[in-house]
C-alpha positions, 0 to 999 in steps of 0.5 A: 833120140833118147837114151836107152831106159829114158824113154819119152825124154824122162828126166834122169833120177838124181841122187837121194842127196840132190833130192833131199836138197830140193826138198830142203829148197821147196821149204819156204821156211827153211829159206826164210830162216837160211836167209835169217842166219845168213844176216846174222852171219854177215852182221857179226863176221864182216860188219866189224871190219866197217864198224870198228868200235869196240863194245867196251869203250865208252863212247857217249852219255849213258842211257842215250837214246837211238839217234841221238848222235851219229856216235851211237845211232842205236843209242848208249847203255848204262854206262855209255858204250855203243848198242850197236857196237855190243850187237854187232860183236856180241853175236861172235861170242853167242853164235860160238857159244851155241855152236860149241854147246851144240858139238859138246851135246853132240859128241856125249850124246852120241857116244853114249846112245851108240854104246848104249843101242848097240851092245844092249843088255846091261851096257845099254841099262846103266848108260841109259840111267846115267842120262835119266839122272842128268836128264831129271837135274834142273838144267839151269842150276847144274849149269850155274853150279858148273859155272859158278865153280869152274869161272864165267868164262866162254868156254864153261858155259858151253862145256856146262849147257852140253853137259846137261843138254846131251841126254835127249840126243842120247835117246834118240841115238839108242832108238836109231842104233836099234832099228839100224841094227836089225836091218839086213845090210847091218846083218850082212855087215857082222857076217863077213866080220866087220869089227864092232867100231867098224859097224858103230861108225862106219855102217850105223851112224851114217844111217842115223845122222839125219834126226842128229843132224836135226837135234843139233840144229835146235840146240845151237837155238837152245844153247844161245838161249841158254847163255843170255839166261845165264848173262842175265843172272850175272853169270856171263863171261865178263870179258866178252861181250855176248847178247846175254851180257848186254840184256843181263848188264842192262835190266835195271834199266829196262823201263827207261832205256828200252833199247839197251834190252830189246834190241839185243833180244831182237837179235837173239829172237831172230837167230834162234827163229831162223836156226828153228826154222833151219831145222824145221826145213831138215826134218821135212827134208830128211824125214824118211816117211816125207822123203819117200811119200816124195819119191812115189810122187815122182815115180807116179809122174814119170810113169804117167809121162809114159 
């Protein structure tokens, strides 16, 4: 027998979350890119407890090739420290840089494009033109600027790449304030008395997370591009040892020590690739229009099993 309203053994709905989720797995790409992070996560979290070299020290001839010695089988930089000792520990320090330019973006953006959707009027026209004037100054000299002023140290180069990364996220906030805003829960909402700060981040951002969710995934790609940009220029945090650093401490030597370049740039190509295709994955998964196309293919199919 089969319970009441599940005729003919149909599978019972599962929740809008699960199916986002199976969504996000059908995504062949996403999983690549899960896979991709995952490896980089277990390359710079738990490889330094079984290789326990620090990247600092010098531990062999300069410029030495890979395989040269077991000391350094990914060969020795210009000044003979370990490559794969500064891989393997200079992904804590990119991965955190990213992540926290991320939640800086996150948070000014955010805030910003909610007051900005929500009140409307002159709240929204001046927050909106205090974005276009931080969204129209070259990102990379503001950020050398911030840097330059306030000290190459991890935690102003995230402050500087989300300062000048907030704008785009800002916008996209305001459009999903002011189209969550008129619907008809959101009415309901503010006619039994809901407080503004109650309809901002209890009723409203909920609604809107799902594209942020997806903005943030991209600029943690970004930001790790960002600050191996900045390393190269020379304006890394010297006392932490980052891809950036290791690209930008090496370029003299390009032509004749390869690796000391590329096998850093290896590791930062596949991090941003995997977090791209991450983020590729949530857009497929939490886009509505997607997300509903796959709902009215379900309901076709169980109503063809009837």
């Amino acid at each position: 027998m089969t319970a009441p309203g599940n005729t003919h053994g149909a599978a019972p709905a599962r929740s809008p979350a699960r199916e986002k989720w199976a969504a996000f797995v059908r995504n062949r790409s996403a999983i690549a890119g899960l896979a991709l992070i995952a490896l980089v996560l277990a390359m710079t979290l738990i490889a330094p407890s079984f290789y326990a070299v620090d990247p600092f020290d010098i531990v062999w001839r300069p410029l030495a090739p890979p395989g040269e010695a077991p000391a350094v089988p990914l060969g020795s930089d210009f000044l003979g420290r370990d490559v794969l000792a500064g891989i393997i520990h200079g992904g804590r320090a990119s991965l955190a840089v990213g992540a926290s330019a991320a939640a800086i973006c996150l948070i000014f953006g955010i805030a910003v494009g909610a007051a900005a959707g929500f009140y409307g009027g002159l709240v929204d026209e001046g927050l909106m033109r205090i974005a276009e004037f931080f969204q129209v100054l070259p990102a990379l000299i503001f950020a050398m600027a911030l840097v330059s002023l306030f000290g190459a140290t991890l935690a102003i180069i995230a402050f500087a790449i989300g300062v000048v990364s907030w704008p785009p996220v800002a916008r996209l906030t305001r459009a999903e304030f002011l189209r969550i805003k008129e619907l008809d829960y959101v009415r309901a909402s503010r006619a039994i008395g809901a407080s503004d700060r109650r309809l901002i981040w209890r009723i409203i951002l909920p609604g809107a997370l799902p594209p942020l969710i997806v903005a943030a995934t991209l600029t943690v790609g970004g930001a790790i591009l960002f600050e191996a940009g900045l390393a190269f220029l020379g304006l890394g945090d010297p006392n932490a040892m980052s891809w950036g650093l290791m690209i930008g401490a090496n370029r003299d030597f390009v032509l004749e020590a390869w690796w000391t370049v590329t096998l850093p740039g290896i590791a930062i190509f596949l991090t941003v690739l995997g977090v791209s295709l991450i983020g590729d994955g949530l857009t497929d998964a939490l886009d509505p229009r997607r997300y509903g196309s796959h709902l009215r293919h379900r309901t076709r199919w169980r109503g063809q099993g009837r």
